[in-house]
C-alpha positions as CSV (number, residue, x, y, z in Angstrom):
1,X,-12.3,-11.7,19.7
2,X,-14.2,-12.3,17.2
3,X,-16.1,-15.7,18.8
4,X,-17.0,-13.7,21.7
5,X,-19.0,-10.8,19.3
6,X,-20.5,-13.5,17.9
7,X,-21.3,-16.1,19.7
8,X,-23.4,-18.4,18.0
9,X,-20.6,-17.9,14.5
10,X,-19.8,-21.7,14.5
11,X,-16.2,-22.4,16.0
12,X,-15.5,-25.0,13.6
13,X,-15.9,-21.9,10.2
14,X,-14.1,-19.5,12.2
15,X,-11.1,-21.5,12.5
16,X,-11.0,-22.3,8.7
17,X,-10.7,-18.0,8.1
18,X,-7.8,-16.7,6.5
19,X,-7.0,-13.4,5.5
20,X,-7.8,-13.2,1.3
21,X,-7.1,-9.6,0.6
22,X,-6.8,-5.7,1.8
23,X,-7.5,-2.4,0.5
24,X,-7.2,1.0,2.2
25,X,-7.8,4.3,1.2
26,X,-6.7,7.2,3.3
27,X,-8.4,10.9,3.6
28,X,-5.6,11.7,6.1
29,X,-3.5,10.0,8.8
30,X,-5.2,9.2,12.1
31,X,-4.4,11.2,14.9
32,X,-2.8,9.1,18.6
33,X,-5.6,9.2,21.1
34,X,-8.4,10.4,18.7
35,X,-12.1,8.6,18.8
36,X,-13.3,7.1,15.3
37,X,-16.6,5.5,14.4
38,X,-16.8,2.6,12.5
39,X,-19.5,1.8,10.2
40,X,-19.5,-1.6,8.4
41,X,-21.4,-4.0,6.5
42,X,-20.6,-6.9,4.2
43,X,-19.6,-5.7,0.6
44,X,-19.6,-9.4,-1.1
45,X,-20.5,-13.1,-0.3
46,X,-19.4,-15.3,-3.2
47,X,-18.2,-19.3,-3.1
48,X,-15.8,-20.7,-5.2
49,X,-13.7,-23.9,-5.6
50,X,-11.4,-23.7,-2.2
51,X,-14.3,-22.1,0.1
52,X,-16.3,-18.9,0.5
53,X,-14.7,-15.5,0.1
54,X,-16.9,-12.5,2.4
55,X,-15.3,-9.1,1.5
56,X,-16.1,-6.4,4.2
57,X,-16.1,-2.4,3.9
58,X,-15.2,-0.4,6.7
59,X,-15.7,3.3,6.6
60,X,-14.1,5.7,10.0
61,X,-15.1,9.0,10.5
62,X,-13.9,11.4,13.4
63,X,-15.8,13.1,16.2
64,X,-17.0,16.0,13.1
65,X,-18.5,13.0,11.2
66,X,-15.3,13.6,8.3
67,X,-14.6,10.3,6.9
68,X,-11.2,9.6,8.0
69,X,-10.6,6.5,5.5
70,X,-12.3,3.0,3.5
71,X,-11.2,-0.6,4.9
72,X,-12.0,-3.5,2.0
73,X,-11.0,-6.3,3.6
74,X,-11.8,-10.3,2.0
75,X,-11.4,-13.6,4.1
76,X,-11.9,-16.6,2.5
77,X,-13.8,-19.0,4.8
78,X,-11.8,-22.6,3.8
79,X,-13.9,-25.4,2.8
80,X,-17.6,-24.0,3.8
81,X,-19.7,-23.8,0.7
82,X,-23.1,-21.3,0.9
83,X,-26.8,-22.5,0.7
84,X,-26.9,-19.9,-1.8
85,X,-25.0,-16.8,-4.0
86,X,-24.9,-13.5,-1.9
87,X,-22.8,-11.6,-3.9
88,X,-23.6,-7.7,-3.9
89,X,-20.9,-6.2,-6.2
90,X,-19.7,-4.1,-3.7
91,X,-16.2,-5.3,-4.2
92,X,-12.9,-3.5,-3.4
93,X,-11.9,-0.7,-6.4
94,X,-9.5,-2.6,-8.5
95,X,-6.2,-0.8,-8.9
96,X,-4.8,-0.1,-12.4
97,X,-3.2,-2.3,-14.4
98,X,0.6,-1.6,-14.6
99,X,2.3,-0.8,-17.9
100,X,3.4,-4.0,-20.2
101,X,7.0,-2.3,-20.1
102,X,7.0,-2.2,-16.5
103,X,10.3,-3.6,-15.0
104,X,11.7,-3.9,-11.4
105,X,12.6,-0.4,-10.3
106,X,14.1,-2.0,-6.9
107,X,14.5,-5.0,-5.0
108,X,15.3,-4.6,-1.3
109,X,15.0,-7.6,1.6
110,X,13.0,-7.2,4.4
111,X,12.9,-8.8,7.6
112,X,10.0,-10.3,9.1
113,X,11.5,-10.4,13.2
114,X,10.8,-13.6,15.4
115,X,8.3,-11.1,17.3
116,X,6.1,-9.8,15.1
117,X,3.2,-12.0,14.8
118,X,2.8,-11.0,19.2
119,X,4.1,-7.3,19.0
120,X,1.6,-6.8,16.0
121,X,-1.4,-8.2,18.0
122,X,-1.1,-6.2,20.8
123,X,-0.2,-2.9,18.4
124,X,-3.1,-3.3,16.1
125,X,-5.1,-4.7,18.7
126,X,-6.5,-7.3,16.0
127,X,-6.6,-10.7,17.6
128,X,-6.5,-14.4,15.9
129,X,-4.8,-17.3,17.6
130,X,-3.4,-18.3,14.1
131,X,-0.8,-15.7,15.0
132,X,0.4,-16.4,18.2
133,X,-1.0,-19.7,19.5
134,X,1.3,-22.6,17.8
135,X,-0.6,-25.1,19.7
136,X,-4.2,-23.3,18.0
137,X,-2.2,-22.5,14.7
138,X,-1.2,-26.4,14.2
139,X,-4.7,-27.7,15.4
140,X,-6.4,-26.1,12.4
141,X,-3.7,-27.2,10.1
142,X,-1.3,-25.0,9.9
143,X,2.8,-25.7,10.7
144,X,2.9,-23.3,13.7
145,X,2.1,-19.2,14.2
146,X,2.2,-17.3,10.9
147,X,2.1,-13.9,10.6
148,X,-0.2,-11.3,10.3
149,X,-1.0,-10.7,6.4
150,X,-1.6,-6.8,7.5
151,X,1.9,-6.9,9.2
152,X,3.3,-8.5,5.8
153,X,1.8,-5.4,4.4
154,X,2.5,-3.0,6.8
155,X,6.3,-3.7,6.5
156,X,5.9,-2.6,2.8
157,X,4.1,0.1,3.4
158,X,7.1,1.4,5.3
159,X,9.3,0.9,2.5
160,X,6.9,2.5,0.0
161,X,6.6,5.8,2.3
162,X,10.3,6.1,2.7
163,X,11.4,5.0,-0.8
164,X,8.1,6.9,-2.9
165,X,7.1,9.1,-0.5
166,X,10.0,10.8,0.3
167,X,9.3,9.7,4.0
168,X,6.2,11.4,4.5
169,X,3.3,9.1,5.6
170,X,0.4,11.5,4.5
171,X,1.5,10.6,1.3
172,X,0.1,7.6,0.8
173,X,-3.6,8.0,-0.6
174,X,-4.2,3.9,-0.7
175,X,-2.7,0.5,-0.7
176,X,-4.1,-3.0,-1.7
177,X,-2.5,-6.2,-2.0
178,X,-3.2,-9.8,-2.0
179,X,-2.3,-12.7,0.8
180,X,-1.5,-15.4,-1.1
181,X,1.0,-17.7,0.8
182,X,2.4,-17.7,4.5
183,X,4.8,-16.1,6.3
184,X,6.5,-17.5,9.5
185,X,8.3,-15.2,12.5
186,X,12.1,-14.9,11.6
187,X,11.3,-15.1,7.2
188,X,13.9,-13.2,4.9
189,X,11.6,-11.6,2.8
190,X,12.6,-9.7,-0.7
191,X,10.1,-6.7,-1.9
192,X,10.2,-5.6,-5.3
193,X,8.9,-2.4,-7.1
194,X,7.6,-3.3,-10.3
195,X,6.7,-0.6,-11.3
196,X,5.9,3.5,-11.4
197,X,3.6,5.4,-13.4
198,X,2.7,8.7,-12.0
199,X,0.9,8.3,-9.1
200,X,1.0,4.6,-9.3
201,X,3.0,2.2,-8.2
202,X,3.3,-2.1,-8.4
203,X,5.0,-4.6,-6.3
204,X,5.1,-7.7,-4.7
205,X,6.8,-9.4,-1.9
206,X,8.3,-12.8,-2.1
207,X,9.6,-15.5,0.7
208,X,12.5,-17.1,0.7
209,X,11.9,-19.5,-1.6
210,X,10.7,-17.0,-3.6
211,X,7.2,-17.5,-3.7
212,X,4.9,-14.8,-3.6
213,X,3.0,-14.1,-0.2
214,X,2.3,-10.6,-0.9
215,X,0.9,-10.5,-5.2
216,X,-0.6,-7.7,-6.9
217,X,0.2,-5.4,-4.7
218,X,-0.6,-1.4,-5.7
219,X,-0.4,1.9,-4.0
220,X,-1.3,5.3,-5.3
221,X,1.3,8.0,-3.8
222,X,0.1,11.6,-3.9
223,X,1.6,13.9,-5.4
């Protein structure tokens, strides 16, 4: 999708994109069927050690011009170095740090279904062939189809409303997390709660190793 808005981006850079990093804060939920408009510009261009990292904000705002919510979202461009620093300091707000006493508050395992790399695509109408090409996925390197680092997180954010949010969606005010390692269709996946401070709340999702895929993960729950 993205090849054909852009269609001089060189191929060969766009397949070396992964997902780096997401933040999302919510004015209220989006309504089925409503019209939003999307305004967006590039927040940060910065290179470092393992490629270039471009963060993105997205701001929505309905059909009254009411912002609806902000998108921060990084990709890290693998192996493609920059002419020169473009960093703007327009990175995503960092969370708060949790407190040094925190400890797990629960543990639960979640499943990440053979399906949901394709069902995802089609949902969220967000399309990479990282996620449901294997043929595509293993030509740029990969061992086969991962999944969505926004489905990771969206399967947490399920277990945050119903467990912190007393099932109510409009609760949660924002959410942020860090990609940092893969996940394939059919993964056991374990999230913990780290921790809870008011508003606040820390966790992390593992694999079944028990490596982190999703790290630093934060959301602020209103009250």
């Amino acid at each position: 999708e993205m090849a054909d808005q852009l269609p001089d981006f060189p191929r060969e850079v766009l397949a070396s994109m992964v997902h780096h990093s997401e933040t999302i804060e919510w004015r209220r939920l989006i309504r089925p069927g409503e019209r939003l408009e999307i305004e967006g510009r590039v927040a940060d261009l910065t290179a470092g050690r393992s490629g270039t990292r471009i963060t993105a904000q997205y701001q929505a705002f309905d059909a009254e011009g009411r912002l609806v919510f902000t998108e921060w979202t990084a990709a890290l461009f693998r192996g493609v170095g920059l002419k020169e620093e473009g960093g703007r300091g327009l990175d995503a707000p960092r969370p708060p740090e949790p407190p040094e006493s925190a400890s797990a508050v629960w543990n639960i395992p979640i499943l990440a279904d053979s399906l949901l790399p394709w069902r995802y695509d089609i949902a969220a109408d967000i399309h990479f062939p990282i996620h449901t090409s294997p043929a595509f996925a293993k030509a740029v390197g990969l061992p086969g189809v991962i999944v969505q680092g926004t489905a990771t997180l969206a399967l947490a954010a399920r277990e945050l409303v119903d467990r912190e949010a007393g099932g109510d969606p409009e609760r949660l005010d924002r959410l942020s997390a860090r990609f940092t390692g893969m996940v394939f269709p059919g993964d056991a996946l374990n999230m913990v709660l780290d921790g809870r401070r008011g508003p606040d709340r820390w966790f992390h999702v593992a694999d079944p190793s028990g490596r982190d895929v999703l790290s630093r993960g934060y959301a602020r729950i209103r009250e």
